[in-house]
C-alpha positions in Angstrom: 133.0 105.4 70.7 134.3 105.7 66.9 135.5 102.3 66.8 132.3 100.8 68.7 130.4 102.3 65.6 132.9 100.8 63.2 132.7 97.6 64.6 128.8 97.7 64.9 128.8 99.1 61.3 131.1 96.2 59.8 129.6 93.5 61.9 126.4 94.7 60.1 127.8 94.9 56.7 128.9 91.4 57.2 125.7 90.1 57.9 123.9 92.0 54.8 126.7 90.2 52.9 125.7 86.8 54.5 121.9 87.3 53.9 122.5 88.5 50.5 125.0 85.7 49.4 122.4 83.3 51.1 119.5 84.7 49.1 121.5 84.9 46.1 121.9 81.3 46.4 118.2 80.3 46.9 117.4 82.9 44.1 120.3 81.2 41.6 118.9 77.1 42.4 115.5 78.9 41.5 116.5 79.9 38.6 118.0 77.0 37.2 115.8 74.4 38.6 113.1 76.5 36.8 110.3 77.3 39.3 109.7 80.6 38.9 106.4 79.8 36.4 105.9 76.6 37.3 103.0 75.4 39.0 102.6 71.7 38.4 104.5 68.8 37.1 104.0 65.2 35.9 107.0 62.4 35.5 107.0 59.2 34.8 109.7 56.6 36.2 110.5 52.9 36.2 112.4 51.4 39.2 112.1 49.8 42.7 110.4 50.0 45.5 111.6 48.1 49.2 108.9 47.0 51.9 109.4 48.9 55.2 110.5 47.2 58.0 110.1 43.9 56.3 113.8 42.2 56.1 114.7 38.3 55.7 117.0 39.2 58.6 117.9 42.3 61.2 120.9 43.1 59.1 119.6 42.8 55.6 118.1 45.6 53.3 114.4 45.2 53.4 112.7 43.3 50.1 112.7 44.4 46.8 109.4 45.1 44.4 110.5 45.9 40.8 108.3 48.9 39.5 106.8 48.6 36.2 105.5 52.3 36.1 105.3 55.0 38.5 103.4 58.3 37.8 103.6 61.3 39.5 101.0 64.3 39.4 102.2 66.9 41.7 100.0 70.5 42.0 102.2 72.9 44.0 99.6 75.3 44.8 97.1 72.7 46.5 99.6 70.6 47.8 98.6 67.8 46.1 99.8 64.9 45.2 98.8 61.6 43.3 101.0 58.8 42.5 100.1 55.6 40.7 102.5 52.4 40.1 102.5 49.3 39.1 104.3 46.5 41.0 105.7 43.6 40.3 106.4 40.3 41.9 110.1 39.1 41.5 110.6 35.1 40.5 111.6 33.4 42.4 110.1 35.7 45.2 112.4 37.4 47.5 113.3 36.4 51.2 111.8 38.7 53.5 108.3 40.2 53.3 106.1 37.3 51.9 104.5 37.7 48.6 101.5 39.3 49.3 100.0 39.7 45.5 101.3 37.2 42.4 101.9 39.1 38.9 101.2 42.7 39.3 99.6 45.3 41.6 98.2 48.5 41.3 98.5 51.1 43.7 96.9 54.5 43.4 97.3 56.7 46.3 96.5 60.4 47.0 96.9 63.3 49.2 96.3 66.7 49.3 96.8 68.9 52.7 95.9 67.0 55.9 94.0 64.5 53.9 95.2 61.6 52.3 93.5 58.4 50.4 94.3 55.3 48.5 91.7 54.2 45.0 90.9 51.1 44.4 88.6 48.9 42.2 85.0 49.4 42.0 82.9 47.6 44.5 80.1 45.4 43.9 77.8 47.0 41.5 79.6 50.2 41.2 81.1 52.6 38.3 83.5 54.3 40.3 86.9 53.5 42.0 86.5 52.6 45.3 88.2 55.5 48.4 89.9 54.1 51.2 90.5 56.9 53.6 94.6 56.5 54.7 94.9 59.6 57.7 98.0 57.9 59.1 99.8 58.4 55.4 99.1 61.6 55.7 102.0 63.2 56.7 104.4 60.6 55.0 103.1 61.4 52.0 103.2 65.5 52.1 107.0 65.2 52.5 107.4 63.7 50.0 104.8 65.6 47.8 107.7 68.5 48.7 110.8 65.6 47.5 109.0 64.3 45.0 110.9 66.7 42.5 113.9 69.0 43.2 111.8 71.8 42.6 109.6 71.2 45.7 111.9 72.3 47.9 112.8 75.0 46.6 108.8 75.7 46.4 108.0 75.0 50.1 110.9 76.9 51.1 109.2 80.3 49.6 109.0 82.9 53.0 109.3 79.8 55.2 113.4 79.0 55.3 116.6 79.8 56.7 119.7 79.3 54.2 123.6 79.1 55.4 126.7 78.4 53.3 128.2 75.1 53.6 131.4 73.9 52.3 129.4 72.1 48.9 127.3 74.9 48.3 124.1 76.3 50.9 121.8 74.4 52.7 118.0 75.1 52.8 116.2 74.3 56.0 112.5 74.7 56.7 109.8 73.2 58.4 106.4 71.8 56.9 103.3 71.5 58.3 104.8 73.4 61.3 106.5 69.7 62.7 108.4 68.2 60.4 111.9 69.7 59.6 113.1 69.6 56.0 116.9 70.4 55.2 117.9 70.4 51.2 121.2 70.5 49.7 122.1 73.3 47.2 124.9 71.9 45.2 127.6 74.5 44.1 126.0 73.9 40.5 122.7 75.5 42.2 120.8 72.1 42.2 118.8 70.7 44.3 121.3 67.2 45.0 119.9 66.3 48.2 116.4 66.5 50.9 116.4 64.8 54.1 113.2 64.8 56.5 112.3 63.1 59.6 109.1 60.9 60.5 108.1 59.2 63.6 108.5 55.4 63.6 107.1 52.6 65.9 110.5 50.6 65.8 113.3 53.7 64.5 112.0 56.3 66.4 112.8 59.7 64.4 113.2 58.1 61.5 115.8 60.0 59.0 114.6 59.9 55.0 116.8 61.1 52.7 116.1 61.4 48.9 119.0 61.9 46.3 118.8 63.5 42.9 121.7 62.7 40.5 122.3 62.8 36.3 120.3 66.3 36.1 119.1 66.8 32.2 116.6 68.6 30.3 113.3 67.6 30.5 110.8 69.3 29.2 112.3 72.3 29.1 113.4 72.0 32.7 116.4 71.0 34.9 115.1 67.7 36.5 117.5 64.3 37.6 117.2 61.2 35.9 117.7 58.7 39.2 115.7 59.8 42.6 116.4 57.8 45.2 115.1 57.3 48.7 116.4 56.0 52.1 114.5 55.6 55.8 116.2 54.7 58.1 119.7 54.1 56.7 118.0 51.5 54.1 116.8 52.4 50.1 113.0 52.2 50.1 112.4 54.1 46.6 114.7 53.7 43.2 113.7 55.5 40.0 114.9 55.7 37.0 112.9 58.5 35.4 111.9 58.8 31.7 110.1 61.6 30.7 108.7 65.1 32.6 106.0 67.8 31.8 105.7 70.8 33.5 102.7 72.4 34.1 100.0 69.7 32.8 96.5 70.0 34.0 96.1 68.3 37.9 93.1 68.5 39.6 93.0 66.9 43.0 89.7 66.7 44.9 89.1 65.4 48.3 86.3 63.1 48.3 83.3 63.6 51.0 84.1 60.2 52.3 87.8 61.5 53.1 87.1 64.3 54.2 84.5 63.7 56.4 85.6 59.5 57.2 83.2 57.7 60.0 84.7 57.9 63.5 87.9 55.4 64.0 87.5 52.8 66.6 89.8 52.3 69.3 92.0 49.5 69.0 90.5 46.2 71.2 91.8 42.9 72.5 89.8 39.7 73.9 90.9 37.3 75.3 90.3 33.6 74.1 91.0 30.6 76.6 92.9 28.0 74.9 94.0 25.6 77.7 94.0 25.9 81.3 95.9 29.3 82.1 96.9 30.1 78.3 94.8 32.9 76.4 95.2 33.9 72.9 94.5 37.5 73.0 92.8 39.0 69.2 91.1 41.5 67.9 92.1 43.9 65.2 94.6 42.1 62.3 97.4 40.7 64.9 97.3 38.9 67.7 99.3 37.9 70.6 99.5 34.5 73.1 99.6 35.0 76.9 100.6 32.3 79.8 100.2 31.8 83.4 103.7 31.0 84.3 103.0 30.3 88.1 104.6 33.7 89.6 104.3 35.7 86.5 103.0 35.9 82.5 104.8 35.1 79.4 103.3 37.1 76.5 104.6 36.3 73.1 104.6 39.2 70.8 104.6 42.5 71.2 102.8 44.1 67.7 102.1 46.7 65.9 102.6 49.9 68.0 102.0 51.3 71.2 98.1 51.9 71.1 97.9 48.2 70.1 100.4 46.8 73.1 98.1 49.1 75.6 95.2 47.2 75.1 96.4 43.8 75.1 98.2 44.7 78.1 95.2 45.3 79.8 93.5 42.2 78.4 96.1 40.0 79.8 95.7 41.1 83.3 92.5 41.1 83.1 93.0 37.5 81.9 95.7 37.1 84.5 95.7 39.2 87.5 97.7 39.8 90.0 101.1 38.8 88.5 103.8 40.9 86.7 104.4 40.3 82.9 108.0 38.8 83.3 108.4 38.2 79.6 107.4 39.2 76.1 108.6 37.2 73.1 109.2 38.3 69.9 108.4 36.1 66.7 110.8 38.0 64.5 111.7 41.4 64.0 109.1 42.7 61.1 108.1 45.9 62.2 104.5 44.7 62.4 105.1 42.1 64.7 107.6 44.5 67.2 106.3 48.2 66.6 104.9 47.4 70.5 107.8 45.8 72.1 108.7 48.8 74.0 105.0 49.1 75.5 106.2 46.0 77.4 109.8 46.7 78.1 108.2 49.8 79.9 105.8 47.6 81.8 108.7 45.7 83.2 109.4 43.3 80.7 112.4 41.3 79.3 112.4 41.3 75.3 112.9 37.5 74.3 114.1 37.3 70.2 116.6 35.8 68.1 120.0 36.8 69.0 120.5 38.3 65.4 117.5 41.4 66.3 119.3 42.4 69.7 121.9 45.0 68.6 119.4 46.1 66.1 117.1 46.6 68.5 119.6 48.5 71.1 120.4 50.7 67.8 117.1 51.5 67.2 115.6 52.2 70.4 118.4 54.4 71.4 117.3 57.0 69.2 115.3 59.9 69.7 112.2 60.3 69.6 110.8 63.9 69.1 108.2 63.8 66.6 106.5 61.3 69.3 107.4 60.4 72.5 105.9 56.7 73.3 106.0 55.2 76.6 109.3 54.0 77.1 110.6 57.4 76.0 109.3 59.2 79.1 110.0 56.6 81.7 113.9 56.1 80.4 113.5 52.6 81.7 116.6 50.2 80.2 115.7 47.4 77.6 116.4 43.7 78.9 116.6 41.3 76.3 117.3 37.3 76.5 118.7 36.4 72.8 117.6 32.9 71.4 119.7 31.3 68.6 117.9 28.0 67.8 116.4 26.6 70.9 115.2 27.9 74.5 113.1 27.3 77.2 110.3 29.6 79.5 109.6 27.5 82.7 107.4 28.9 85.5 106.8 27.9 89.0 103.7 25.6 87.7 106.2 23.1 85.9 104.5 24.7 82.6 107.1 25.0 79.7 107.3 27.4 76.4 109.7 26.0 74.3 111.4 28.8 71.8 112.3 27.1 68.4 114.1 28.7 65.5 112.3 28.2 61.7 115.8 27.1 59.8 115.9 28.7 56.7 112.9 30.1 56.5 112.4 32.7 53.9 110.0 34.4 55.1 112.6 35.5 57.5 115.5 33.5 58.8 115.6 34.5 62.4 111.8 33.9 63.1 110.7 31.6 66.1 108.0 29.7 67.2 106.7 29.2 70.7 106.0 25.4 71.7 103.9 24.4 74.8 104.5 20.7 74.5 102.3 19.7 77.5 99.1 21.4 76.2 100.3 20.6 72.6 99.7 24.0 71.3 101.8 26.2 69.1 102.0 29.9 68.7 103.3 31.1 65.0 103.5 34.1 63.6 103.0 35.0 59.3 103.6 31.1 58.5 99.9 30.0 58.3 96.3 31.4 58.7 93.4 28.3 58.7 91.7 28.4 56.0 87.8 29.1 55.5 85.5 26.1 55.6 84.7 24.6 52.1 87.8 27.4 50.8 89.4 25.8 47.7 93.3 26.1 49.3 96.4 27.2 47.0 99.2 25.2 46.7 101.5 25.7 49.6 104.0 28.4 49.3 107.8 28.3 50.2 107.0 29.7 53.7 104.8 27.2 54.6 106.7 24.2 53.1 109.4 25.3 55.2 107.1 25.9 58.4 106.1 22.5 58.1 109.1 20.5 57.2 110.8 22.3 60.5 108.5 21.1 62.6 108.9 17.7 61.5 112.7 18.2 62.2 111.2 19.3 65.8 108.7 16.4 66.3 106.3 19.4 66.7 103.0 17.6 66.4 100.3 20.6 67.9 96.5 19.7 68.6 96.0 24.0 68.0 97.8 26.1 65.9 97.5 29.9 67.2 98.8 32.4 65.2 99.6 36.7 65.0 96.9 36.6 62.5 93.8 34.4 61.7 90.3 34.1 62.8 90.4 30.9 64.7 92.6 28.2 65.7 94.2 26.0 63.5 94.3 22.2 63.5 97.0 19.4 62.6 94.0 19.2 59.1 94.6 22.7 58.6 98.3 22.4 58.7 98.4 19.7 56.0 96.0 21.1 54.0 97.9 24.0 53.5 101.2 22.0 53.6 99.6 20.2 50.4 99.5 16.8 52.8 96.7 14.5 53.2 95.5 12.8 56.3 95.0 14.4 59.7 98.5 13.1 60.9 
């Protein structure tokens, strides 16, 4: 009985020692991190910034936007954030991503709780910014509100964490907004050296971010890191190289009404517009997708977006097409916006058809979990199929009709992106290469992308009567084509 006691009594004594040690750690990266009076911060940074999910190919880190200024106003007590930056376009522009502004761009965005929201310029007539309600941001942007700074973990972590030794000093692990789990790294100098999150991702699944914080100094009184960088996924999507800090300045971050109280989103919709006999280009929303009677079954080429968006064209094109299974779905290239629905596909029975550089990315990413939110595909456990393409292939169905699969060589948009080809109806599906431009519209001179769009379908003998495309509001002609190819004639 003694020795029961005495083991019960040192087992306890041994995990007061463990609590205590792990306080004592928290309390100590507290202390020297500086957070005990602090209630808000401002720094300003100079840097890079990488577009998500955008890369010249499946293997390369995603493209590069040199920032000119980044400010960040953070009020721990609301839990509110708002950054502003200035972009900047490299010369010559990077492969991968487009150029979607010239010069410089301004981004201010907000959030504060549940509610987040981009500013913009005035509109027509008005004073005041312009709000742009951004819900799915959200949560993206309320992690990193907390990893912002080294001191918001420690902040977030107040009665809400669970700390353990580790062999290079304690770890920190909490949860915010009761989903997503945070774990920081408590060096054995008792800084804050490392955060790493999770957030749900159409292509990655749950998708790991990890900020860094190295070459700690005084700044404003305060420790704070010099470089903060960010990864998603495995790939940098935030350098910053940070100047100067104040703790404490005056933030005030107010939800406006029309955030707060934004007009009811509308569901995602597709219709379905006949472009030859058995061949539908299915639109609505900002991306589109092509879909063909193939005899026994239907060939759908791309697979955007994300899973809400895939559901409804799915539906459209048997609507379009009943009766027959969708055999195929081809994807353009493997920008997250044109393959975030994929998987919507592969779970209605469908073979993935892409470049042969995207496949093991793909079999990477889909095998990962996916907790924060389960999609289709996820449930049903049902095994990706995909047909690689290198520079040429053929669809043919039981009706003699043909959907050639080309490669764009070169292209810097991205260098693994194809085009789809029906040579008998001479129409041609493309994806981010060209959008018709508006009648009477005074057209800019052609950019890299399109030269190269159009000098490969020379190369091809690729001479299409309609242009269809994953974005645009109509259908293109071989006019439209030179006109933004910087060609005259119609031929």
């Amino acid at each position: 009985m003694v020795r029961i006691i005495l083991v019960v009594l040192a087992c306890a004594l041994t995990t007061s020692a463990n609590v205590k040690a792990q306080s004592s750690a928290l309390d100590a990266a507290a202390a020297t991190m500086g957070t005990a009076g602090l209630r808000s911060l401002q720094y300003t940074a100079t840097g890079q910034a990488f577009v998500l999910g955008q890369p010249p190919t499946a293997s390369e880190a995603w493209p590069v936007r040199p920032i000119k200024s980044y400010q960040v106003y953070i009020d721990y007590g609301s839990n509110s954030m708002r950054v502003e930056q200035v972009l900047t376009m490299p010369t010559p522009q990077p492969r991968g991503g487009g150029a979607p502004f010239v010069g410089e761009q301004r981004q201010v965005q907000f959030v504060r709780g549940a509610f987040a929201w981009n500013e913009g310029p005035p509109a027509a007539g008005a004073q005041e910014p312009s709000v742009q309600p951004q819900p799915g941001a959200a949560a993206e942007r309320i992690l990193w509100m907390w990893a912002a700074s080294p001191q918001g973990p420690i902040k977030a972590a107040a009665g809400n964490a669970r700390v353990r030794s580790v062999a290079n000093g304690a770890e920190l692990t909490f949860t915010v907004g009761g989903r997503y789990p945070v774990v920081a790294l408590i060096n054995k100098m008792n800084q804050i050296e490392r955060v790493q999150t999770t957030l749900p991702n159409d292509v990655l699944g749950d998708m790991t971010v990890v900020t860094t914080y190295s070459g700690y100094r005084n700044f404003g009184g305060i420790q704070f890191p010099s470089r903060i960088v960010q990864t998603q996924g495995g790939h940098p999507t935030l350098d910053l190289t940070v100047t100067a800090v104040q703790p404490n300045t005056f933030v005030d971050i107010t939800v406006p009404d029309q955030v707060r109280n934004p007009p009811a989103q509308a569901p995602p919709t597709a219709t379905s517009q006949k472009v030859a006999d058995g061949l539908f280009w299915i639109t609505g929303g900002s991306h589109h997708s092509l879909a063909a009677d193939m005899g026994d079954h239907i060939v759908v080429v791309e697979g955007p977006q994300n899973e809400a968006r895939s559901e409804v064209v799915l539906a459209e094109v048997k609507k379009a097409i009943p009766n027959k299974p969708i055999r195929f779905v081809v994807n353009t290239h493997v920008h997250f916006d044109h393959s975030g629905g994929l998987r919507t596909f592969v779970d209605d029975g469908a073979t993935v058809v892409t470049h042969q550089g995207n496949v093991a990315f793909y079999e990477k990413a889909w095998a990962a979990p996916r907790t924060l939110s389960a999609d289709r595909l996820s449930k049903s456990a049902k095994k990706a199929v995909f047909q690689g393409v290198t520079d040429r292939s053929e669809l043919r169905g039981t009706n003699n009709r043909v959907i050639e699969l080309h490669l764009l060589r070169g292209n810097p948009h991205n260098e693994q992106i194809l085009v789809a080809w029906l040579p008998a109806e001479k129409v041609l599906f493309q994806s981010d290469m060209m959008n018709p431009p508006a009648p009477n519209a005074q057209v800019p001179p052609p950019t890299p992308t399109i030269t190269n769009f159009a000098q490969n379908l020379g190369r091809l003998k690729i001479d299409p009567d309609q242009i269809v495309g994953g974005h645009g509001g109509r259908a293109a002609t071989r006019a439209d084509l030179n006109a933004v190819a910087g060609k005259s004639g119609t031929n």
